[in-house]
C-alpha positions in Angstrom: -24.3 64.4 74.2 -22.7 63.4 77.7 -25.1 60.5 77.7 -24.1 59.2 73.9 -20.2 59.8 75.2 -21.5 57.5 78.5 -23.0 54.8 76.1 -20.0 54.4 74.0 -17.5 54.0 76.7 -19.7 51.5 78.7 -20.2 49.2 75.1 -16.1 49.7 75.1 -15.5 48.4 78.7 -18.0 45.4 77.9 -15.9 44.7 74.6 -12.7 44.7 76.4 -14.3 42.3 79.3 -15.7 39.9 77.0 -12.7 39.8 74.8 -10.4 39.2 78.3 -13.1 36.5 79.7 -12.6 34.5 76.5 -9.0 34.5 76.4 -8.7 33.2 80.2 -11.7 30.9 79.0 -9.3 29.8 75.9 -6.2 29.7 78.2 -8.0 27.3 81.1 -9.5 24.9 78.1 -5.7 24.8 76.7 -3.6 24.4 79.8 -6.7 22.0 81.3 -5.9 19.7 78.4 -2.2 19.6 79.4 -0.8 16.7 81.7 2.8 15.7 83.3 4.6 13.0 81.4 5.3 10.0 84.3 8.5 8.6 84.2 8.3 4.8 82.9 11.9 4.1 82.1 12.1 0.8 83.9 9.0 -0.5 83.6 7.4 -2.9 80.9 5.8 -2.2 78.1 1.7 -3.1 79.8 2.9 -1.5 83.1 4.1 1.9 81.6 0.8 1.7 79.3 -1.5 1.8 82.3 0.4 4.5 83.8 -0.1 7.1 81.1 -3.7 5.5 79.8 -5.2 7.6 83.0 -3.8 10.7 81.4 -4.6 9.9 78.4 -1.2 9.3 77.1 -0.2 6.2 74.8 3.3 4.2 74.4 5.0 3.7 71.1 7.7 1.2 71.2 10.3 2.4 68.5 13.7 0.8 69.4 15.2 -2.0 70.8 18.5 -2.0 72.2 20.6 -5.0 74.4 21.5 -3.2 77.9 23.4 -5.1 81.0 21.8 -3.3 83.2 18.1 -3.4 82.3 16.0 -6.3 82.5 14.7 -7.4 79.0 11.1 -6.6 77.6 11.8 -3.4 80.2 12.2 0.6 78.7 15.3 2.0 79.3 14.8 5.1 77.8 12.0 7.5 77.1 10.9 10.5 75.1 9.6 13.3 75.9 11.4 13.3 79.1 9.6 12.7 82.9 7.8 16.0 83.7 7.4 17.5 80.1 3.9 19.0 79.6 2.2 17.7 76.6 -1.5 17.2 75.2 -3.6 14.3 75.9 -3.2 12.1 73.4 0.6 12.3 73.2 2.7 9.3 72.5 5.4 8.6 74.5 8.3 7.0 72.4 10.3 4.6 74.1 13.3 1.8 73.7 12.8 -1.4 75.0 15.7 -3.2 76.3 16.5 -6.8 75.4 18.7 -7.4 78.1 22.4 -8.7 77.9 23.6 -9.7 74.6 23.3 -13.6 74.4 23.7 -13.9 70.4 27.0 -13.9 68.7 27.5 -12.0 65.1 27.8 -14.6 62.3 30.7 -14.0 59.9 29.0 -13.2 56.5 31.6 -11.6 55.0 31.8 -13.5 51.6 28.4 -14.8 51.2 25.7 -13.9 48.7 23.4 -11.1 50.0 20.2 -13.8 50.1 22.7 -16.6 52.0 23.7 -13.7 54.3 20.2 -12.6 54.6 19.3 -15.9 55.8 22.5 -16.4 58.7 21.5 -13.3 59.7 17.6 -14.1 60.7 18.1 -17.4 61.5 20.0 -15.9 64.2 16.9 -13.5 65.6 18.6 -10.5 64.4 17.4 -8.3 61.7 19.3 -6.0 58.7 19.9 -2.5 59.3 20.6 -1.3 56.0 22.9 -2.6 53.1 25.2 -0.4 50.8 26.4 -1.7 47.2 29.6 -1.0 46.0 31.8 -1.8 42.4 34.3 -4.2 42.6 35.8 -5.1 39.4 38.0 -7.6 41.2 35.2 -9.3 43.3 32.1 -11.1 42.2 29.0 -9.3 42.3 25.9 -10.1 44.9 29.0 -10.9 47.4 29.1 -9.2 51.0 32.5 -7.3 51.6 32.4 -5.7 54.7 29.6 -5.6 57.7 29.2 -3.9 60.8 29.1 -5.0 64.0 32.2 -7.6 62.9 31.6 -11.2 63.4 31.6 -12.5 67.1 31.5 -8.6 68.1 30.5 -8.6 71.9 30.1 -4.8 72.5 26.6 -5.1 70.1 23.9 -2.3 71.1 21.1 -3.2 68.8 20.2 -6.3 67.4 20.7 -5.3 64.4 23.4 -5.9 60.8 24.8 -3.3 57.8 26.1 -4.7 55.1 28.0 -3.8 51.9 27.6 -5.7 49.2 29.5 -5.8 45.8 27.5 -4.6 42.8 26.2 -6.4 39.7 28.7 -4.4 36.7 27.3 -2.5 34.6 27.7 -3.2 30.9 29.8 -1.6 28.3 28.0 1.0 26.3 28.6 2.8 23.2 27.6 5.7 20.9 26.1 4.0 18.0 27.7 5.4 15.0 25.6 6.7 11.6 25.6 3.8 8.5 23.5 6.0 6.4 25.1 5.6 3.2 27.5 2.7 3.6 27.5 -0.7 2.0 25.5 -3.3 3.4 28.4 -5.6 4.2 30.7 -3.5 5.8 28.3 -1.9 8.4 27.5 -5.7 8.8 30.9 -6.6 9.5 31.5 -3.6 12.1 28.6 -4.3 13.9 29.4 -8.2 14.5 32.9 -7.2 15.4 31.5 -4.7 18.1 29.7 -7.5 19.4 26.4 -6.7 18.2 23.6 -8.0 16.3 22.0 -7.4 13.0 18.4 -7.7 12.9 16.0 -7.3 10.1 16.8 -5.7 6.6 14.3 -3.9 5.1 14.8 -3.7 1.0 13.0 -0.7 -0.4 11.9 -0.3 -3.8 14.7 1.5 -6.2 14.4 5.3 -7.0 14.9 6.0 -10.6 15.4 9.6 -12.2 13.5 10.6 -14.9 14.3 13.6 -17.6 12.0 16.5 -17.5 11.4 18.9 -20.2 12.3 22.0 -19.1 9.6 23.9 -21.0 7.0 22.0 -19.2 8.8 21.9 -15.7 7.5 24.7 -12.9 10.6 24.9 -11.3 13.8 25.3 -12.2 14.7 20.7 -12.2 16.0 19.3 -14.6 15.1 15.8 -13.7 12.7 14.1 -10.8 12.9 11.1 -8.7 10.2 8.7 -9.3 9.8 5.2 -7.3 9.3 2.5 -9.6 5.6 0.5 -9.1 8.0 -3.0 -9.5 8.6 -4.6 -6.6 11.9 -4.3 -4.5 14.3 -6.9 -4.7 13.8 -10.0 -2.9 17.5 -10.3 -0.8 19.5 -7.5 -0.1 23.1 -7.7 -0.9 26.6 -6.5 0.6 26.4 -3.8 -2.2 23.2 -2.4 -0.7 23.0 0.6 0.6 21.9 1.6 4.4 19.2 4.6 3.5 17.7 4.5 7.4 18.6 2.8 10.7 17.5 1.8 14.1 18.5 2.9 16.7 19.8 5.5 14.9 23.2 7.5 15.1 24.2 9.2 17.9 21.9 6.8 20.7 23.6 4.6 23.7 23.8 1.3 22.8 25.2 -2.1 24.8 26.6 -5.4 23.4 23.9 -7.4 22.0 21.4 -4.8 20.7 19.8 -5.3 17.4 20.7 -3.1 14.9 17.8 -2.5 12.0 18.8 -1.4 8.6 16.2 -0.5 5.6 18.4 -0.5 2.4 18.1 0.0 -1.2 
């Protein structure tokens, strides 16, 4: 019994002992793959890449800003800070300077977005983002407003926004229900709207015919039977909308087609 007991507690303390030697194994292999982040603000682009290729580290140029104190096509600032610990094969983000400003902001206020578009990148600098707006008052595709202002001289990136005036959008309507109006009139409403009438469909006429009620097997008195002759050739003003596209109720704009099938 004393020697099972024995047994059981030595397998335990091998258990525990393995279980510790791999975690310090684990915790060497982790903190073995860990390295210092150098400090390459300053330097260029291909010398700060051969200082953190020996640790295997790479450099990711993200942003470019205009500085009068750093030299241009040198990084001026750096992420993750000098002395961080990362894992090899971190990038190191980084801003490349492009030294004192030496281009002045064109004034585009008033242009077309393409005619802006083209001042600006003539100029070496590029479009940060551009906002639309509604200006009832100002022509559409026209720029309004931009930021840095024209011959700014405190500029930090090389770099324009602009707000442009939107292209209006149309008028639109609720198209109102001609089922079972005259020809003409809807006609005359819809061209007064401002839209158009497209094609007319002429159905063939409905006729009612007598039953006798002895024969019937409901309680009619009469049926509606659609003649075999053909349907008139021309519809008239006297017609009368049975169907419509688009139909009642749907948004329309100025200019849509209107459909009609009529009898």
């Amino acid at each position: 019994m004393k020697s099972a007991i024995r047994f059981v507690l030595l397998a335990m303390v091998l258990v525990i002992v393995a279980m510790v030697s791999a975690l310090t194994a684990m915790r060497f292999a982790i903190h073995g793959q860990e390295v210092a982040v150098p400090s390459i603000v300053g330097l260029t682009p291909a010398d700060a890449e051969r200082t953190v290729s020996g640790l295997g580290l790479q450099v990711s140029i993200e942003r470019q800003y205009y500085s009068p104190q750093i030299g241009e096509g040198k990084i001026m600032s750096q992420l993750p800070m000098p002395g961080t610990k990362v894992r090899r094969g971190w990038q190191v983000r980084v801003a490349q300077s492009l030294g004192p400003t030496r281009v002045s902001i064109p004034d585009v206020a008033g242009q077309s977005e393409h005619a802006a578009e083209l001042n600006i990148r003539r100029r070496g600098l590029e479009i940060s983002s551009m906002a639309v707006m509604q200006a009832p008052d100002i022509p559409p595709d026209q720029v309004v407003a931009q930021s840095p202002t024209a011959n700014a001289t405190q500029v930090a990136a090389p770099k324009i926004s602009l707000l442009v005036t939107a292209t209006p959008e149309p008028q639109a309507f609720v198209m109102p229900s001609f089922v079972g109006q005259a020809l003409g009139s809807a006609s005359q409403v819809l061209q007064d709207a401002g839209f158009r009438l497209g094609n007319v469909n002429v159905l063939a006429p409905i006729t009612t015919v007598p039953v006798d009620p002895a024969n019937a097997q409901n309680n009619s008195a009469s049926i509606e039977v659609i003649q075999d002759q053909p349907a008139p050739a021309q519809a008239t003003p006297a017609s009368i909308i049975v169907s419509q596209s688009p139909i009642g109720g749907q948004k329309v704009f100025p200019g849509t087609v209107i459909q009609f099938e009529v009898r």
